[in-house]
MDTraj code that builds the backbone (N, CA, C; nanometers):
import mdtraj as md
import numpy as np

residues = "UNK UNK UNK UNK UNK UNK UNK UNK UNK UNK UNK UNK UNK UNK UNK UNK UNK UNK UNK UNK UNK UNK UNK UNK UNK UNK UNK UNK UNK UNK UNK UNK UNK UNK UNK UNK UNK UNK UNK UNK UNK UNK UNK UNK UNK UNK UNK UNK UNK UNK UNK UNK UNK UNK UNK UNK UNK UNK UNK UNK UNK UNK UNK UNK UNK UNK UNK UNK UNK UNK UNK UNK UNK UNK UNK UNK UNK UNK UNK UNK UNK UNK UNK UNK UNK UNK UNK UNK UNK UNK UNK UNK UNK UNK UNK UNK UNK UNK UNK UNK UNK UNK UNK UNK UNK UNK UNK UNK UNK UNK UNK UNK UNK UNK UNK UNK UNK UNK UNK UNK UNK UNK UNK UNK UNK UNK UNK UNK UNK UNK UNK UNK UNK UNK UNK UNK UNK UNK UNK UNK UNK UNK UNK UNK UNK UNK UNK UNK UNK UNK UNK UNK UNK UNK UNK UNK UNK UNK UNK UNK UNK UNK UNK UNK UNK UNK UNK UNK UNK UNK UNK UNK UNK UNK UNK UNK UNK UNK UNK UNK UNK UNK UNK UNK UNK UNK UNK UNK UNK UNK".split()
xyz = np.array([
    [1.1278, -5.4445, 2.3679],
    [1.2185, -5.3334, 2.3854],
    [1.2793, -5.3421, 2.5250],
    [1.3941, -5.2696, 2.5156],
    [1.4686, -5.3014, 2.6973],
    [1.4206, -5.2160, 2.7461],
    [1.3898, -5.2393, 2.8776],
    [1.3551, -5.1191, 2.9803],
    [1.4807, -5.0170, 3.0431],
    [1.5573, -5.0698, 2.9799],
    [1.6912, -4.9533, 2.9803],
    [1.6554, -4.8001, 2.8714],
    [1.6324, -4.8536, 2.8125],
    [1.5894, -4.7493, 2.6729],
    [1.4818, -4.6803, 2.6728],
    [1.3857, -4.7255, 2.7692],
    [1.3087, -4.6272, 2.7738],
    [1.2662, -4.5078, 2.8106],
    [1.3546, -4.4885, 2.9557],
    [1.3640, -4.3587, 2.9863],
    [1.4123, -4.2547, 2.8806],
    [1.4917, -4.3286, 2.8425],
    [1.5981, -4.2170, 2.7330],
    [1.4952, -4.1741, 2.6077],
    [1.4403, -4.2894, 2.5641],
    [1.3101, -4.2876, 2.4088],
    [1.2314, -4.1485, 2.4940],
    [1.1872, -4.2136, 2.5966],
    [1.0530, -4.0999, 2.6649],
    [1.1289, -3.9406, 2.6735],
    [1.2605, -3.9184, 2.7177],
    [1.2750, -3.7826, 2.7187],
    [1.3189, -3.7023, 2.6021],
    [1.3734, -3.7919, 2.5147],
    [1.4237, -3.7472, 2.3261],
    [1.2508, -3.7380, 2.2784],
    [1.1416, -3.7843, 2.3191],
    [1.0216, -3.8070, 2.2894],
    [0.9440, -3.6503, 2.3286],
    [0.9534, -3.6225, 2.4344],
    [0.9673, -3.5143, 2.5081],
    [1.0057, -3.3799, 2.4760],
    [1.1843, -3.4132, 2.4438],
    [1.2298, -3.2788, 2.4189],
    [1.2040, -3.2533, 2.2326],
    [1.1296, -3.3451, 2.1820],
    [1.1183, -3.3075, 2.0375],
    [0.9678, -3.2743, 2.0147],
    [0.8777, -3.3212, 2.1304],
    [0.7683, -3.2406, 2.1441],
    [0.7176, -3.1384, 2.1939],
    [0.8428, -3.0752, 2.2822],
    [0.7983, -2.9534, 2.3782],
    [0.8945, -2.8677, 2.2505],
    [0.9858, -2.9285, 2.1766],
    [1.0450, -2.8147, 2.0715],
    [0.9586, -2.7948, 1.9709],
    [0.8834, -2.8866, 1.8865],
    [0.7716, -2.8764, 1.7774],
    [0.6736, -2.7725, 1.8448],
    [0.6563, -2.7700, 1.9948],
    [0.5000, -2.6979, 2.0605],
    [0.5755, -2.5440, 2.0495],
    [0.6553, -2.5519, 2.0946],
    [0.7926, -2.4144, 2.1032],
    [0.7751, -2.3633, 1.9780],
    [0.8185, -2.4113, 1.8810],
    [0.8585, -2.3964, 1.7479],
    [0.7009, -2.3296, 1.6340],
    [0.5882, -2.4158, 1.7040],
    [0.4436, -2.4154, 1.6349],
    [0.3990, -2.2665, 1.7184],
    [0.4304, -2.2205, 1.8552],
    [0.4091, -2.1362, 1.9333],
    [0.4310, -2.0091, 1.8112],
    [0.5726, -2.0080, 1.8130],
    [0.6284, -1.9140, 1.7718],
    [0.6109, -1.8958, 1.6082],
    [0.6108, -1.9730, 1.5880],
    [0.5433, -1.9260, 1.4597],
    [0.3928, -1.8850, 1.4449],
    [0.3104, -1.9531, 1.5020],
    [0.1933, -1.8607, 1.4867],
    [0.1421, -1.7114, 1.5655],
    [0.2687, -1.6848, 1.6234],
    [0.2700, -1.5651, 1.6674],
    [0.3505, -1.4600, 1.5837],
    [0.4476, -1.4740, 1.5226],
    [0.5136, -1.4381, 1.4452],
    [0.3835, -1.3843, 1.2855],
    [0.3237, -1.5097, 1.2592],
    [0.2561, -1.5046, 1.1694],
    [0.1373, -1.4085, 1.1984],
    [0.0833, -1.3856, 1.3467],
    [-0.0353, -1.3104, 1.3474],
    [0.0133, -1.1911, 1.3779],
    [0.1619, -1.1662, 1.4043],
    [0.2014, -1.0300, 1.4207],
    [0.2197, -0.9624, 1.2610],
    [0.2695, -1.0391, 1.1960],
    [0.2759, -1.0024, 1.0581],
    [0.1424, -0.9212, 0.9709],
    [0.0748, -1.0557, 1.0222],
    [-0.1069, -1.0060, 0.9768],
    [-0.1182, -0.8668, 1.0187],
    [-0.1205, -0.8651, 1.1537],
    [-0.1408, -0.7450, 1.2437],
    [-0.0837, -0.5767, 1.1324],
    [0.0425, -0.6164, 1.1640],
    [0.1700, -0.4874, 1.0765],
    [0.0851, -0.5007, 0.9275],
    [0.1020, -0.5554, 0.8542],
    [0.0003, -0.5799, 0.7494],
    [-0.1156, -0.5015, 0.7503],
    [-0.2328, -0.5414, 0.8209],
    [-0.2995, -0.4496, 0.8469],
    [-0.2926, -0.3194, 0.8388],
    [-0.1929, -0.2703, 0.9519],
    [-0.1650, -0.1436, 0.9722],
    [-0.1361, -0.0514, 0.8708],
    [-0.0237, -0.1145, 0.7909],
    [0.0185, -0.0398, 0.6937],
    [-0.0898, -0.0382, 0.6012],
    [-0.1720, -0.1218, 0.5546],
    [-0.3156, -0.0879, 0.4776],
    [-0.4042, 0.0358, 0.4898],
    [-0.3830, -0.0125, 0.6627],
    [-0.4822, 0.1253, 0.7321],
    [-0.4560, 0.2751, 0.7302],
    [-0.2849, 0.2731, 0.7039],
    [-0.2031, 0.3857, 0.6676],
    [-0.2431, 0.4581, 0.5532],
    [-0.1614, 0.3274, 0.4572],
    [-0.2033, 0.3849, 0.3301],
    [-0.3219, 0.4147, 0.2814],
    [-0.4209, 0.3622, 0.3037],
    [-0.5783, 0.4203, 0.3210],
    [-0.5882, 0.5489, 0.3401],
    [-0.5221, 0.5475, 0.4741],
    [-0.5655, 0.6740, 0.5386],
    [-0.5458, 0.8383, 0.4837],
    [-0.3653, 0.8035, 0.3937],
    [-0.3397, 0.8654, 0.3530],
    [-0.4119, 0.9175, 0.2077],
    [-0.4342, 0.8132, 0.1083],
    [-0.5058, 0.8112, 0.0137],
    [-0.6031, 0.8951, 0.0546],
    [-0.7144, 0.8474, 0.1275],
    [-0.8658, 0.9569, 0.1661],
    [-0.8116, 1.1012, 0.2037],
    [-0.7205, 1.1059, 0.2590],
    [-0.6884, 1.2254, 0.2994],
    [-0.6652, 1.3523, 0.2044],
    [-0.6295, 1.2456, 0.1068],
    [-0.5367, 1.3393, -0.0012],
    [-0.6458, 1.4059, -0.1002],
    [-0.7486, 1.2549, -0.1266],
    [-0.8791, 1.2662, -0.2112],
    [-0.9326, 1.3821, -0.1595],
    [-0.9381, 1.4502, -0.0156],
    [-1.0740, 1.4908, 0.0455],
    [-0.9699, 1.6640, 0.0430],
    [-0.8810, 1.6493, 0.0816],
    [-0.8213, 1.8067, 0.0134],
    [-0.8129, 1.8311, -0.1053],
    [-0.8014, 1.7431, -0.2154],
    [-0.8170, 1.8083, -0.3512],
    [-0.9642, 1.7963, -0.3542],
    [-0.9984, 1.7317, -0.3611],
    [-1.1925, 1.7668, -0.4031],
    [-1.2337, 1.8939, -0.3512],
    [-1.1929, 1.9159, -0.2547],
    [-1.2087, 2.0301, -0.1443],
    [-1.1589, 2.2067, -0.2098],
    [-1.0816, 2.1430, -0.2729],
    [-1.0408, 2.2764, -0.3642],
    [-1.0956, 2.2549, -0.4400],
    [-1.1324, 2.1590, -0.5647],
    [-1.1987, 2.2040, -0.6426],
    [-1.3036, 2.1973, -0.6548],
    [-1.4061, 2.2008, -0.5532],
    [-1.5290, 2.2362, -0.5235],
    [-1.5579, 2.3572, -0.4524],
    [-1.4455, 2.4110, -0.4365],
    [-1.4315, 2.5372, -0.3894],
    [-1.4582, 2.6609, -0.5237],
    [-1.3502, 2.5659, -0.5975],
    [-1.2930, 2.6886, -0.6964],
    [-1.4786, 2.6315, -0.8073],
    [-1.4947, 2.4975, -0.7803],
    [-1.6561, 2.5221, -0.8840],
    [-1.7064, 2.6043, -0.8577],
    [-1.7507, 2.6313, -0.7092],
    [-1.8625, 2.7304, -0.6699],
    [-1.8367, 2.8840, -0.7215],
    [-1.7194, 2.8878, -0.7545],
    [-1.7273, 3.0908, -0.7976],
    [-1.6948, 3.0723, -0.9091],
    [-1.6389, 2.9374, -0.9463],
    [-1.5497, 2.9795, -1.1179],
    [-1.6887, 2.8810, -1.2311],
    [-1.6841, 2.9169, -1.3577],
    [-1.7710, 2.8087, -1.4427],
    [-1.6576, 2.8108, -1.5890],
    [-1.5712, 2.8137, -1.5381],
    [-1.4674, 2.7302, -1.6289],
    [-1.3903, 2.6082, -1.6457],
    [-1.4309, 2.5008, -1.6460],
    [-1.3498, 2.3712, -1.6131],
    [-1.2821, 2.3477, -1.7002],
    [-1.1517, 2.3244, -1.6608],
    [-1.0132, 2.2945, -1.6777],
    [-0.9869, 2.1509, -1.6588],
    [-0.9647, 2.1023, -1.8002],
    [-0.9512, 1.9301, -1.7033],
    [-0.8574, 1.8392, -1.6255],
    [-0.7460, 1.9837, -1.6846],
    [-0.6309, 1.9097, -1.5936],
    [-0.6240, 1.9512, -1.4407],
    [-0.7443, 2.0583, -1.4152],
    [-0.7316, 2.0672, -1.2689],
    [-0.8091, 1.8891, -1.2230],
    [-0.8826, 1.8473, -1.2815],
    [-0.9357, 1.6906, -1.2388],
    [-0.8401, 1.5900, -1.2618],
    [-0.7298, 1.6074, -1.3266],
    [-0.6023, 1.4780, -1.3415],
    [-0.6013, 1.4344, -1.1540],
    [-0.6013, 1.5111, -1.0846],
    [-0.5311, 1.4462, -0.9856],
    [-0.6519, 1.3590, -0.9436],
    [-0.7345, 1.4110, -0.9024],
    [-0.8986, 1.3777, -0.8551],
    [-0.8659, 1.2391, -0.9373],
    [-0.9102, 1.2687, -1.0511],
    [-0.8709, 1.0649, -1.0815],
    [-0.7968, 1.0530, -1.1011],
    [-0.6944, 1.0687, -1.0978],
    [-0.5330, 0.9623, -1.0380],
    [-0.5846, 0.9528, -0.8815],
    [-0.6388, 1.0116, -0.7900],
    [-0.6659, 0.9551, -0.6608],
    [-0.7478, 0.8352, -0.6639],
    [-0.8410, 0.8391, -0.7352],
    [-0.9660, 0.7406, -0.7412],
    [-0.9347, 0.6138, -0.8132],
    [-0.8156, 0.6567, -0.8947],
    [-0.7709, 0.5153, -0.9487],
    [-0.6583, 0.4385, -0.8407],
    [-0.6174, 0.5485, -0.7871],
    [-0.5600, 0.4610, -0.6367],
    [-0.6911, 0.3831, -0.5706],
    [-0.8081, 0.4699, -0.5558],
    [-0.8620, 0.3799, -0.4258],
    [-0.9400, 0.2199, -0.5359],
    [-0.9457, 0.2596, -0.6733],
    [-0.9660, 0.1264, -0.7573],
    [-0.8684, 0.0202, -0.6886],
    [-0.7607, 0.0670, -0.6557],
    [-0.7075, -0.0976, -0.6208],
    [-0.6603, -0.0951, -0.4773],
    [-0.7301, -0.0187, -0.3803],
    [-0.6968, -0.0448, -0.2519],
    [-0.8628, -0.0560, -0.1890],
    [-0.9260, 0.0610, -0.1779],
    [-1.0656, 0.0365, -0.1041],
    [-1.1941, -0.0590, -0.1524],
    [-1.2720, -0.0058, -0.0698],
    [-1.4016, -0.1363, -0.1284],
    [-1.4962, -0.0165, -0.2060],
    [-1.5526, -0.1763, -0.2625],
    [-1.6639, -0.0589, -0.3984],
    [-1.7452, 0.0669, -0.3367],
    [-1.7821, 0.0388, -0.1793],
    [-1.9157, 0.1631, -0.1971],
    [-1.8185, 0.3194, -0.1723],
    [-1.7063, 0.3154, -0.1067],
    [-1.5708, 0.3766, -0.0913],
    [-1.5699, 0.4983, -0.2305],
    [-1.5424, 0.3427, -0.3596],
    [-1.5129, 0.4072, -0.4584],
    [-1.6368, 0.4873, -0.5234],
    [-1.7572, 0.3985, -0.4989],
    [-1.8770, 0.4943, -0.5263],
    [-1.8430, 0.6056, -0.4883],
    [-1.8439, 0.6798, -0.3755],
    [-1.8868, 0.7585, -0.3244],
    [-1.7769, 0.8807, -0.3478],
    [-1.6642, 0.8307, -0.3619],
    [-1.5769, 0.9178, -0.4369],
    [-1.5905, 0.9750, -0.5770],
    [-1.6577, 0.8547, -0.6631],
    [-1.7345, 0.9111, -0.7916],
    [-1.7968, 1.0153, -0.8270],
    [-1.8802, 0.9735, -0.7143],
    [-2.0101, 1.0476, -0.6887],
    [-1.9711, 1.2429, -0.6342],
    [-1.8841, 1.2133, -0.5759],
    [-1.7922, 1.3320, -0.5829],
    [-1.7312, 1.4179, -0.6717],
    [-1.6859, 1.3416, -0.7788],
    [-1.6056, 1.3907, -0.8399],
    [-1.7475, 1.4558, -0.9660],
    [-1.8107, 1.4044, -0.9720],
    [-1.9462, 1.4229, -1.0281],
    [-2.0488, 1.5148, -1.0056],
    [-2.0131, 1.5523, -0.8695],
    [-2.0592, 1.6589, -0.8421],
    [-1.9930, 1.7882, -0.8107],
    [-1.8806, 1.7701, -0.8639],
    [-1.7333, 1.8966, -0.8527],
    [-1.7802, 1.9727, -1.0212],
    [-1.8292, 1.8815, -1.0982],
    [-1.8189, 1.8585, -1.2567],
    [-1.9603, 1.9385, -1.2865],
    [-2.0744, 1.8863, -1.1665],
    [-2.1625, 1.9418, -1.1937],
    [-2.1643, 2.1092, -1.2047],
    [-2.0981, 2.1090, -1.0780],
    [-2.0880, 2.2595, -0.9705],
    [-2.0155, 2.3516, -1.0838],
    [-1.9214, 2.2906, -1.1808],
    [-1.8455, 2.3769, -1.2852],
    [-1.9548, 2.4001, -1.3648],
    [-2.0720, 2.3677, -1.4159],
    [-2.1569, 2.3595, -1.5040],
    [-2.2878, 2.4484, -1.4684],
    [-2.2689, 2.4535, -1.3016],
    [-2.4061, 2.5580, -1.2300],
    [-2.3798, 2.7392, -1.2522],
    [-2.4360, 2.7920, -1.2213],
    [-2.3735, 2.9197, -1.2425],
    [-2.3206, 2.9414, -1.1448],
    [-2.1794, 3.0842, -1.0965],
    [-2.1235, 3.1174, -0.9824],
    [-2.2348, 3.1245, -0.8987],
    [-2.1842, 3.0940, -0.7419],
    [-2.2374, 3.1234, -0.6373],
    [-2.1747, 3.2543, -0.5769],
    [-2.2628, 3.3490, -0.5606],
    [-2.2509, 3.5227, -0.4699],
    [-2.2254, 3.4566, -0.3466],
    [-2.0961, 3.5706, -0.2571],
    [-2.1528, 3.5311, -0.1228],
    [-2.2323, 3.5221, -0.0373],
    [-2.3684, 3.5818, -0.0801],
    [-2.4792, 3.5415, 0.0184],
    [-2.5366, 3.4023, -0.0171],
    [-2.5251, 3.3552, -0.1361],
    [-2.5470, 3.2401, -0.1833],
    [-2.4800, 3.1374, -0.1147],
    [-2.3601, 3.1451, -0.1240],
    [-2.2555, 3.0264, -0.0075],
    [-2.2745, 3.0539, 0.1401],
    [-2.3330, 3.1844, 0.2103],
    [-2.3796, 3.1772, 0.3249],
    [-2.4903, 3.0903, 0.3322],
    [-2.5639, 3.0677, 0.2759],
    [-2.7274, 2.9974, 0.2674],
    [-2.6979, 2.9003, 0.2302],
    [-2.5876, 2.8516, 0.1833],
    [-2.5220, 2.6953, 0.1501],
    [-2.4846, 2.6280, 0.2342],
    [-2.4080, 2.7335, 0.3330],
    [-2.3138, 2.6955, 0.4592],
    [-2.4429, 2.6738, 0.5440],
    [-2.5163, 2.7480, 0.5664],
    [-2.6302, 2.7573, 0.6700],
    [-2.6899, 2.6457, 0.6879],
    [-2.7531, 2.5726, 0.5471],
    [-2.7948, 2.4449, 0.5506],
    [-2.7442, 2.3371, 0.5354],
    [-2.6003, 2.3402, 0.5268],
    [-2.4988, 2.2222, 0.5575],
    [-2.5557, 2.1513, 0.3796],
    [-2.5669, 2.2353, 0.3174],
    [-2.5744, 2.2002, 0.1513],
    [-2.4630, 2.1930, 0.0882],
    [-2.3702, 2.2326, 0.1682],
    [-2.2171, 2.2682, 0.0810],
    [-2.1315, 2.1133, 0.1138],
    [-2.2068, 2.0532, 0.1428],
    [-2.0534, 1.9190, 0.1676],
    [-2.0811, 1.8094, 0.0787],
    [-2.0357, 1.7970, -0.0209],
    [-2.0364, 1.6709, -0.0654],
    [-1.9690, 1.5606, -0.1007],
    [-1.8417, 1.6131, 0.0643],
    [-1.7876, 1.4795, 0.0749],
    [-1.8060, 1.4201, 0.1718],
    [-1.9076, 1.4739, 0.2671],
    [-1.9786, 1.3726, 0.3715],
    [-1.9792, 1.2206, 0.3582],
    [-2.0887, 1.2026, 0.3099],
    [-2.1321, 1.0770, 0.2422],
    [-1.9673, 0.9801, 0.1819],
    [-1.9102, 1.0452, 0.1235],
    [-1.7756, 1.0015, 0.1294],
    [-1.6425, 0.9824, 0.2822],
    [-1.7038, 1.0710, 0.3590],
    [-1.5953, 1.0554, 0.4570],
    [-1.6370, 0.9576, 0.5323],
    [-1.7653, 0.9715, 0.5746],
    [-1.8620, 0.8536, 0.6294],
    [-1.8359, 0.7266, 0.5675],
    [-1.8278, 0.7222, 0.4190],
    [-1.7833, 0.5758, 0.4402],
    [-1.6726, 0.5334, 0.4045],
    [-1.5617, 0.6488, 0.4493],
    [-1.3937, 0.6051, 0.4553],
    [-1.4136, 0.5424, 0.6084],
    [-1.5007, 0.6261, 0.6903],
    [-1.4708, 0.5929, 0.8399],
    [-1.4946, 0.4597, 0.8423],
    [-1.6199, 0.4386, 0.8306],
    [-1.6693, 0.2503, 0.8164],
    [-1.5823, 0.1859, 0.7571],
    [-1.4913, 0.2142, 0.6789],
    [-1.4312, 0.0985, 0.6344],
    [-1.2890, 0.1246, 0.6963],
    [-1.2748, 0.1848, 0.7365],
    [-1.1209, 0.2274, 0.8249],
    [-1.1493, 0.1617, 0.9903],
    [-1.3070, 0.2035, 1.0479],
    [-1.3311, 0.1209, 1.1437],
    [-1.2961, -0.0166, 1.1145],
    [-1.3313, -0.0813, 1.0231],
    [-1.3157, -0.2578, 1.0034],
    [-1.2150, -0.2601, 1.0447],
    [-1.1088, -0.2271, 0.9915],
    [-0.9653, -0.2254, 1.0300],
    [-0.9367, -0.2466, 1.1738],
    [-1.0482, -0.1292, 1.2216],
    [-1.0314, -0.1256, 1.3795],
    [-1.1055, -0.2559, 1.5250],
    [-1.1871, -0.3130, 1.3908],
    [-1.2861, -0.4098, 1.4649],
    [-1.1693, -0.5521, 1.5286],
    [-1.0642, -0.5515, 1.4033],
    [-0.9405, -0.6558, 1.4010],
    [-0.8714, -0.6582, 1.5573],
    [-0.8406, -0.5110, 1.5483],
    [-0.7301, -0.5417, 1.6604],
    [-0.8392, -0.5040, 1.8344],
    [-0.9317, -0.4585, 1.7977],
    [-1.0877, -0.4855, 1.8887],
    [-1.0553, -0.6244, 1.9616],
    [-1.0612, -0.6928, 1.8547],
    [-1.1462, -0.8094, 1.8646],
    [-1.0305, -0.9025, 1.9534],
    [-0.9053, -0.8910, 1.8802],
    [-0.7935, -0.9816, 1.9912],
    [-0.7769, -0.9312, 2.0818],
    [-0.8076, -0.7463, 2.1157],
    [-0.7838, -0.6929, 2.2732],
    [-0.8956, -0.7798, 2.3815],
    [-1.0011, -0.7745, 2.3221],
    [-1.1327, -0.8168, 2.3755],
    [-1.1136, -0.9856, 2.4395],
    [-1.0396, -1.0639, 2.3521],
    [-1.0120, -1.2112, 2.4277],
    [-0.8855, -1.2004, 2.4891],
    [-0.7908, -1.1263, 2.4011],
    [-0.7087, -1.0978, 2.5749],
    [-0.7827, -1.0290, 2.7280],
    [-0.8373, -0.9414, 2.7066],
    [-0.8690, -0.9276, 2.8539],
    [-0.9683, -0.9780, 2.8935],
    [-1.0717, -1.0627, 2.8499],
    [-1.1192, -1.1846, 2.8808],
    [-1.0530, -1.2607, 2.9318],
    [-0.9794, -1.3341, 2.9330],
    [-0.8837, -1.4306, 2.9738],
    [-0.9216, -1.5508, 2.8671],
    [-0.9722, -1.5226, 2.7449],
    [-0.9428, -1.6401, 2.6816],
    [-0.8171, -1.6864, 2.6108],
    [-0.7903, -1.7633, 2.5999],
    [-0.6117, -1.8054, 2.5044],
    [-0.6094, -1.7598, 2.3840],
    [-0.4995, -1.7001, 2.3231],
    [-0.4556, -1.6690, 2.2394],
    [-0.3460, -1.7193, 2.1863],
    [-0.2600, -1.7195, 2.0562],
    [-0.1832, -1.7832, 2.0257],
    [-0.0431, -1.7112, 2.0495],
    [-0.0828, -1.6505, 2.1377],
    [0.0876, -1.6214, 2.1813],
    [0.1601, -1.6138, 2.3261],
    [0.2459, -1.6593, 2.3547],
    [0.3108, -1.7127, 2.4396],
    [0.2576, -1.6265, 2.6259],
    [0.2931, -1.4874, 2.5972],
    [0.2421, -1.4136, 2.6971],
    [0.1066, -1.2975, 2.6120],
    [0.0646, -1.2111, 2.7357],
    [-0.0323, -1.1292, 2.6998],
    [0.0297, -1.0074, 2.5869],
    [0.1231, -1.0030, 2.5740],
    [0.2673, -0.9097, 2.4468],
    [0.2758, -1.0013, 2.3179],
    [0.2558, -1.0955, 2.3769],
    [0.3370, -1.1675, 2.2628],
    [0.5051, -1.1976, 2.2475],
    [0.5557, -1.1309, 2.3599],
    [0.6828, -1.1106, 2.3471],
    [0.7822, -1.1600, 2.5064],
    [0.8514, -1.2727, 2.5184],
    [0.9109, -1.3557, 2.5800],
    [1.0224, -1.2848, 2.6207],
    [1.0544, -1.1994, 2.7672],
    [1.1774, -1.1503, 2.7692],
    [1.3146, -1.2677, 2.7414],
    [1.3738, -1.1716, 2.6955],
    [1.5000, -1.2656, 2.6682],
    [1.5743, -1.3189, 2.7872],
    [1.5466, -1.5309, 2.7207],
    [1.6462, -1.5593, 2.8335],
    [1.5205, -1.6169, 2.9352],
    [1.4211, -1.6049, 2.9346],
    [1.2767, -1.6890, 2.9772],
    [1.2103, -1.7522, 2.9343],
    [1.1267, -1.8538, 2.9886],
    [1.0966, -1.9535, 2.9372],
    [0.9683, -1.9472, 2.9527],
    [0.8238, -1.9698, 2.8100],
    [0.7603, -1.8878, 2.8382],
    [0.5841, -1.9957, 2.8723],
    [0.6749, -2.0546, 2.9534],
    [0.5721, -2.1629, 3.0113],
    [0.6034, -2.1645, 3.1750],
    [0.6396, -2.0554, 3.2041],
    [0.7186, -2.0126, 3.3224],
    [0.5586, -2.0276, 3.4094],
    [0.5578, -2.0653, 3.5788],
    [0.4206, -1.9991, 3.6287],
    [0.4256, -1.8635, 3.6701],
    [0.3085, -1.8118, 3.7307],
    [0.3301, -1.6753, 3.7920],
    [0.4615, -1.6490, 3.9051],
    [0.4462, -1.7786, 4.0034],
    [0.5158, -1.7615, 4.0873],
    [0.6669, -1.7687, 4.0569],
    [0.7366, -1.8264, 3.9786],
    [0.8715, -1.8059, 3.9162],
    [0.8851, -1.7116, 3.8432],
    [0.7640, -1.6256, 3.7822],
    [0.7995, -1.4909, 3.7171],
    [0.8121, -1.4042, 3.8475],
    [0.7009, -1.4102, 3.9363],
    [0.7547, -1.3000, 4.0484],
    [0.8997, -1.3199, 4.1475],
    [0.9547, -1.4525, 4.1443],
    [1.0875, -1.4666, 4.1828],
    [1.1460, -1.3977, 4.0882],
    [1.1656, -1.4055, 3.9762],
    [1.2526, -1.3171, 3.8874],
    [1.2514, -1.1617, 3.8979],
    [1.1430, -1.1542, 3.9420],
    [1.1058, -0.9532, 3.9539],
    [1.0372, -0.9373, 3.7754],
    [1.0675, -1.0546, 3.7310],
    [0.9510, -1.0051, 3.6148],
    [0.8239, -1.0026, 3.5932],
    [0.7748, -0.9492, 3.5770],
    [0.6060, -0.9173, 3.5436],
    [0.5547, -1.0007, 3.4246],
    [0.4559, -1.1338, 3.4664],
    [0.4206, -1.1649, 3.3408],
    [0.3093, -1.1102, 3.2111],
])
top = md.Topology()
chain = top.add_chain()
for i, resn in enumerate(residues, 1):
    res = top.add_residue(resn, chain, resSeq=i)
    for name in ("N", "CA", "C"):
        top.add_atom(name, md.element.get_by_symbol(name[0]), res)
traj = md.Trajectory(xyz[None], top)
């Protein structure tokens, strides 16, 4: 090969490997931001779902305790909720929502409770039986939370991550292999 050509091979060599590293950068940042938003909106819709479950159960474990007439279309919604969390949450989730709804069913079947009766209910924290259910919306809504934990935790470690700065996000018009000291000439903050 001529030694004329090689400078030129070495920097086309160069600029098609610092663009592939550029190019591989940005996409796997792109891709773990996606994950990220992804997430979120899971964690949303979750959130909303339990929310919704835990005010209707809430009424009609209300209305069990004085009424012993069950109505089944007051339970349509109760499972239309639970058949939401069938295809979003995890099994012990859906247990425990069951297990709820099972005991709304029971409570229609007990005789009315007097109000001194629901005072002595309230007293011994006997009246909740969506504890056990909220408890394990939280655990599994924490997981959610362990995710974005876990990349805060090696960012401020100082271990590497796959994205360009500690944002993820390259002001426009910078180059993001910049050192400190050419970011503080700029007045930008890396």
């Amino acid at each position: 090969m001529d030694s004329t050509y090689l400078p030129a091979v070495a920097a086309l060599a160069g600029s098609a490997i610092g663009g592939l590293t550029s190019f591989a950068s940005a996409w796997l940042t792109q891709r773990h931001q996606d994950h990220a938003n992804r997430l979120s909106r899971d964690k949303a819709r979750r959130q909303k779902l339990y929310r919704q479950f835990i005010e209707e159960a809430s009424k009609l474990y209300a209305d069990a305790l004085v009424h012993d007439d069950l109505q089944i279309s007051t339970l349509v919604r109760a499972y239309a909720l639970i058949s939401r969390m069938r295809v979003l949450s995890s099994p012990p989730v859906l247990q425990k929502a069951e297990a709820v709804v099972r005991t709304i069913i029971e409570t229609y079947f007990s005789p009315n409770k007097t109000p001194f009766e629901l005072r002595a209910l309230l007293d011994n924290d006997a009246i909740d039986p969506l504890r056990a259910f909220s408890e394990e919306c939280r655990a599994e809504l924490e997981s959610f939370k362990d995710f974005g934990d876990a990349r805060q935790r090696a960012r401020s470690s100082g271990k590497r991550t796959n994205t360009p700065s500690a944002t993820g996000v390259v002001p426009a018009g910078k180059s993001a292999c910049r050192s400190g000291a050419a970011w503080a000439k700029t007045g930008v903050q890396q």
